[in-house]
Every structure is written in structure tokens, then in C-alpha cells.
C-alpha positions, 0 to 999 in steps of 0.5 A, spaced: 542 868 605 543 865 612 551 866 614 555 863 620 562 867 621 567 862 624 571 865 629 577 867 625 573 872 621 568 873 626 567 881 629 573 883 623 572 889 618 572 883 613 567 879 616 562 884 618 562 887 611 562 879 609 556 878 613 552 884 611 553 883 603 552 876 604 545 877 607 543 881 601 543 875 596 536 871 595 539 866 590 535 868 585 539 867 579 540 873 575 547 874 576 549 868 571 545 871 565 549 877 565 556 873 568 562 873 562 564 867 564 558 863 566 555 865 559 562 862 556 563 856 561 556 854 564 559 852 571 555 854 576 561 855 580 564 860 575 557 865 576 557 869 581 552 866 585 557 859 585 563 864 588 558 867 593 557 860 595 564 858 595 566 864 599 560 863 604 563 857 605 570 859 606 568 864 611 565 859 615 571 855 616 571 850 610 577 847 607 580 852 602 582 849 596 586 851 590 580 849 586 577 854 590 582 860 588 582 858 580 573 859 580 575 866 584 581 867 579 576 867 574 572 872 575 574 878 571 570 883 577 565 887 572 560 887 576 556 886 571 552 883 576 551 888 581 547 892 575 543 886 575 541 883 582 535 886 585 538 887 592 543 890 591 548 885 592 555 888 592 558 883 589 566 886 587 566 887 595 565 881 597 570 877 592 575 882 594 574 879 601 574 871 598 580 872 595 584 876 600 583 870 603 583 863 598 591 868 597 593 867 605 591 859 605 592 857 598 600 857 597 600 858 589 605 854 584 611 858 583 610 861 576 604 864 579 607 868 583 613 869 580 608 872 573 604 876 578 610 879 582 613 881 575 605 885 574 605 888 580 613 891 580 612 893 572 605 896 571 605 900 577 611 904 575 610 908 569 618 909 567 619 902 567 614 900 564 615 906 559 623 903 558 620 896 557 614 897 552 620 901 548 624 895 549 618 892 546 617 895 540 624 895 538 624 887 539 617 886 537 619 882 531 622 877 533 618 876 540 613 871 541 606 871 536 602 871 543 607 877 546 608 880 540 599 882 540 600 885 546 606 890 543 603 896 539 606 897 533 606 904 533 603 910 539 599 916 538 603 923 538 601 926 546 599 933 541 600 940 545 598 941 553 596 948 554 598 952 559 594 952 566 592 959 564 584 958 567 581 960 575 578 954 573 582 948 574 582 939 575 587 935 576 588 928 573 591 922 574 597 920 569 595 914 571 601 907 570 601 904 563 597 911 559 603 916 559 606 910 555 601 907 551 597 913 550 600 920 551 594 923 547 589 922 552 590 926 557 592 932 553 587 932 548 582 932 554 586 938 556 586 941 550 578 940 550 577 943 556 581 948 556 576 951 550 570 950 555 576 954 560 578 949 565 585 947 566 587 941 567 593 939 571 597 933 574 600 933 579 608 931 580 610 924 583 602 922 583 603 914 581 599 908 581 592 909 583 592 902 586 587 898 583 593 893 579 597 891 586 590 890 590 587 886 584 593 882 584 591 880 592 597 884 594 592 888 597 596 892 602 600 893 597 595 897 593 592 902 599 599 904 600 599 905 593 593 909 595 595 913 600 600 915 596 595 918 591 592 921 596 598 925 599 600 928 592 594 930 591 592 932 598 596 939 598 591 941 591 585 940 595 588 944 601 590 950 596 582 950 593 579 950 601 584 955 603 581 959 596 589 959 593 594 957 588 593 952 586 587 949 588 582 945 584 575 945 583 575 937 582 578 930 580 578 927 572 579 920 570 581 919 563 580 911 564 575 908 568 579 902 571 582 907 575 576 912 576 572 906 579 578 904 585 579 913 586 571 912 586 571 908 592 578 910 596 573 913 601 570 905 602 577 902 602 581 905 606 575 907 611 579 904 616 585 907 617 584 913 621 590 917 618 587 916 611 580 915 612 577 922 611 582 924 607 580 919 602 573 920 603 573 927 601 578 924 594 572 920 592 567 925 593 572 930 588 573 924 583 568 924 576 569 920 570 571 925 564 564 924 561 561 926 567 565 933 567 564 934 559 556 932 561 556 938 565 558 944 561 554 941 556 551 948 554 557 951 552 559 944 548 553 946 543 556 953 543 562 950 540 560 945 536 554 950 533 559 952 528 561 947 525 559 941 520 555 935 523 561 929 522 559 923 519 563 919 522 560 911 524 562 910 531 562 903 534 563 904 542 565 900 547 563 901 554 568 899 559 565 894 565 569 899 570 564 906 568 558 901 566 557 897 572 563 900 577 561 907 576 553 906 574 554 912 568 551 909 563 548 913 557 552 920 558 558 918 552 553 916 548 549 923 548 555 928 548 558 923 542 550 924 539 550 931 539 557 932 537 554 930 531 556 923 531 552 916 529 553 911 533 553 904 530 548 899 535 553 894 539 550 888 541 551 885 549 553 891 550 554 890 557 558 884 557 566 885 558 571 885 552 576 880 556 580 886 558 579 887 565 586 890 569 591 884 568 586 878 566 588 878 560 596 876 561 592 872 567 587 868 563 589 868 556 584 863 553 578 867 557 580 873 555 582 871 549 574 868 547 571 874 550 575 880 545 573 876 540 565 876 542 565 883 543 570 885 537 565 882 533 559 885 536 563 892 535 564 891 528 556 889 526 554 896 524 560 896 519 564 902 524 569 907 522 573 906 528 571 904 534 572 908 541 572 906 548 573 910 554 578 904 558 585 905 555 587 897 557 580 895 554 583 899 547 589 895 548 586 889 548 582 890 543 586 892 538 590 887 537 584 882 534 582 889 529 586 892 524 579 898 525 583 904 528 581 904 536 582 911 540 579 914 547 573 918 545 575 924 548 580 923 543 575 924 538 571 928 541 577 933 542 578 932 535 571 934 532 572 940 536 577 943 533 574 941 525 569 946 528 
């Protein structure tokens, strides 16, 4: 694609990067067959290739309008796209891109920015929104019906955390909402992998990994967010280069939102001399919880050699972030199998539940068709539950299903112990 950058952009960061993607794209189309929401709209304008063409345009000095904004709004960034174009267009960069920049021309209408300022402080903050879904749940039946879906009735116990008594150990991160939503997550992991012999460990004051505050356009909000991860995560990975307490071999993500931003510190934050190696080396040390459980592979079957195979019918919903933002695919699948799992076939796999960060509460009625095609996906092959490796695509979807929805670490965790 031929591109003339005006002068505003020209000779940027943003621009240079822009330029570079934008060159890649050979209009060829193949993007909207696995776009969610051109499939369900059929808008040219609501598939990636319509917005890289709304983009170019902006970038080139077109006139930005608040119908511009709505196409790019509408995108869930899946980036089931990038999975799919043959030349490697890296499509969730450049939307980052054109919305920075429809946010900085576009004023949005006062609702807008008031609901997004309440996500960006809320979310963010794990004790106030633990407080809230407390709040929540004790008003739930007298909220809103729409409100009310988006509360859970009840939350898994967290279960026992061993103590970090392995040479080997991995950080994670708590994350924002998990803690509260799901707090038996991260200590099933940890009781997993403390049998394999790693501890897992958090690290005290690690916040938010960034992703809700960038994704809202509060972009700079976002890196300061990230580099504040970086700082409590950095003295980990100084101790381990020293060879000392209490280093860490690596970095594990529980949920894959969160994997896919740490993943892409490095790229992020490339430009920022006091951060840039720092976050390079952050990502480089970040794995998704499968990747690690993949390689100890050998002892897995040791452990699981003395048990009876389950028969349990599991229907798996593989998040957008770990498919197409971090390209693992298959790797769930084979460690469920060979646990002794049967996995129940889940058509349009690769298509988004609607979840998406905070596109559910920004986009209800998109959102909202779209959980109900993967729901009914899911269920086909007659589940027993239904696992997913996303706590936000877990929330999302349980409140269309009355099948028990959990992380498949959390399955997987208790397979092992009946073993």
C-alpha cells in the first residue's frame, strides 16, 4: 500500500511505525473472513481492512470524525486478522496508532468519558474494585438486570498457596480484577507447580499490567502503569542475575490479556531510554502458564501415571489474547489430553467471545451477540464445563450459562491431586 504521511506525523515514532505496517497491506481481503465484527455486521468499514484504510487516511491529513472513532471503537483488537494475513500486517499496532490519534481530534460526548474514566480508575485498582464487587454482590438483587449479569453470585475459594520452599521459582502477576473474581487461580497454579518443584511467588505492590488504561486511549496512563510493573518486578530479576534470593527463573501469566500487553513491553516501551532494556528483558522472561506446564511435560506424565484417566467432557474456549496476540495455539489442548481429558470440538474457534478487556461494558450489543455464537459453539458437543485460560472471557461468558465455567489451570490442577 502506497502511503503519504502528513507532516504532523511525518519523521515520528508513530509515524515511522504507521508507515511500515501500512506498506505491508496488499488489500487482499482475508482479514474480513475471520473479523467478528464484519462477519456480524458486513461493513467494509467495521473489518480490518476498512479501518486500515480509515487510518491511512487520518494519517494522511483527512478530516477526523466521530464516525471514524465509532469503526475504530468497534474493533475488539483480536487480531484474529494478524493470524490470518499473509504479509504479516501487525494490525493491533497500527489500530493503537489510529486511535491515539481519532482520541486527540475527536472530543467524545460527556457520557463517554465519564464511563471511561470510571473503567480506567476502577479496574486498575484491585482493593477498590475488590470493595465494589463486595458492594455488588451484596445489592445484586435489586441492580439493574444488565448490571446484575455482570456480578457473580458467588466466588471459588483461593484453596491453599504453599509455601516458596523450591530453588526454582516464577513470578506472576495478581493481576487487577483476578484476585477478586477469581482467587483460586493463582494458587491452584501455585499448588501445581509447586508439585512439578517451582514456587510461584508475586511480587508485593505489582499493580496493573497496563493493558485497561492503554486500551482506553489513556495511553500514557497505560506505560506509566507498565513501568511501574517493570519496577516491582525488577529487583526479582536483578537477585536471579546475581544468582541470589529471591531471584526467579521466569514470569508466568494466568491470563492471557495481561500475557499478551507483558509480552510486548519491550515494543512499547522501546522508546523510553530509562525503561526500554528493562522491558525488553521483562518480556523476553514472560511465558503463558501453558508454555511453562508444556515444558515439564515429562514429569506432568510421572504425576499423572498414577492416577485413573478422567472422564470429564471439557468444551475449551481459547482466549483472542493467547491465539492470535501470543500465537500459542495447540499447547492447552495437548496438556488437557494427555491429562486424560476429552475435549468436546468448539466450532469458529477462533473467533472472539465478545469478552475483550472492557468491550463488553463499551459495547454491550456486539458484545453481547457475539457470547451468545460462541456460547452456543461451546456448548454443541454437550460439555461438562467449559474452561478458558482468560479470567475476563470466563465472566463474560458466564453470565449466558448455567455450565460451571473455570480456568483450565484450575482443572488441571485438580486432576492432579485425584491422581
Amino acid at each position: 500500500m502506497q502511503t503519504n504521511l502528513a507532516d504532523f506525523i511525518k519523521g515520528t515514532a508513530d509515524g515511522a511505525e504507521a508507515d511500515a505496517i501500512l506498506r505491508k497491506c496488499v488489500h487482499c481481503g482475508f482479514c474480513t473472513a475471520t473479523c467478528p465484527t464484519y462477519q456480524l455486521l458486513g461493513d467494509e468499514l467495521d473489518g480490518p481492512r476498512g479501518r486500515i484504510y480509515l487510518i491511512k487516511s487520518m494519517l494522511e491529513g483527512a478530516e477526523v470524525t466521530a464516525r471514524t472513532q465509532l469503526h475504530l471503537d468497534r474493533c475488539l483488537t483480536c487480531r484474529s486478522c494478524e493470524t490470518t494475513c499473509p504479509s504479516g500486517v501487525q494490525y493491533g499496532r497500527l489500530v493503537d496508532i489510529g486511535r491515539k490519534l481519532a482520541e486527540e481530534r475527536v472530543p467524545r460526548p460527556p457520557a463517554q468519558r465519564l464511563l471511561r474514566r470510571i473503567l480506567g480508575v476502577v479496574l486498575p485498582r484491585s482493593w477498590l474494585f475488590g470493595f465494589l464487587l463486595k458492594l455488588g454482590r451484596w445489592t445484586r438483587p435489586v441492580l439493574p438486570f444488565a448490571l446484575q449479569g455482570k456480578i457473580p453470585a458467588t466466588v471459588p475459594a483461593a484453596g491453599a498457596w504453599p509455601e516458596a520452599r523450591h530453588k526454582r521459582r516464577v513470578l506472576v502477576l495478581a493481576g487487577c480484577v483476578q484476585p477478586a473474581l477469581g482467587p483460586d487461580i493463582n494458587a491452584a497454579c501455585a499448588r501445581l507447580l509447586d508439585r512439578l518443584g517451582i514456587s510461584l511467588v508475586e511480587a508485593p505492590g505489582a499493580g496493573c499490567c497496563g493493558a485497561v488504561r492503554f486500551h482506553l486511549n489513556a495511553q500514557e496512563d497505560g506505560l506509566d502503569d507498565m513501568r511501574a510493573l517493570i519496577d516491582a518486578w525488577w529487583p526479582y530479576v536483578e537477585a536471579a542475575d546475581a544468582g541470589s534470593a529471591p531471584g526467579v527463573e521466569g514470569i508466568v501469566m494466568t491470563s492471557s490479556g495481561c500475557g499478551t500487553t507483558v509480552k510486548e513491553y519491550g515494543h512499547l516501551l522501546a522508546h523510553d531510554p530509562a525503561y526500554a532494556a528493562k522491558a525488553k528483558r521483562i518480556s523476553g522472561l514472560t511465558r503463558d502458564i501453558s508454555e511453562l506446564i508444556a515444558a515439564e511435560a515429562p514429569r506432568m506424565q510421572t504425576l499423572l501415571a498414577a492416577g485413573k484417566p478422567a472422564a470429564r467432557k471439557l468444551a475449551l474456549q481459547l482466549p483472542c489474547s493467547l491465539q492470535h496476540g501470543q500465537q500459542v495455539k495447540g499447547v492447552i489442548e495437548r496438556i488437557l489430553l494427555s491429562a486424560g481429558f476429552e475435549l468436546t470440538p468448539v466450532a469458529d474457534g477462533h473467533l472472539c467471545c465478545g469478552s475483550a478487556g472492557t468491550y463488553s461494558i463499551l459495547q454491550p450489543e456486539l458484545s453481547a451477540r457475539l457470547k451468545a455464537n460462541k456460547l452456543a459453539a461451546l456448548h454443541a458437543g454437550s460439555p461438562q464445563a467449559i474452561v478458558s485460560a482468560n479470567l475476563g472471557c470466563l465472566s463474560h461468558l458466564q453470565s449466558g450459562t448455567s455450565l460451571p465455567l473455570e480456568h483450565w489451570i484450575v482443572s488441571l490442577e485438580r486432576r492432579l491431586a485425584e491422581a
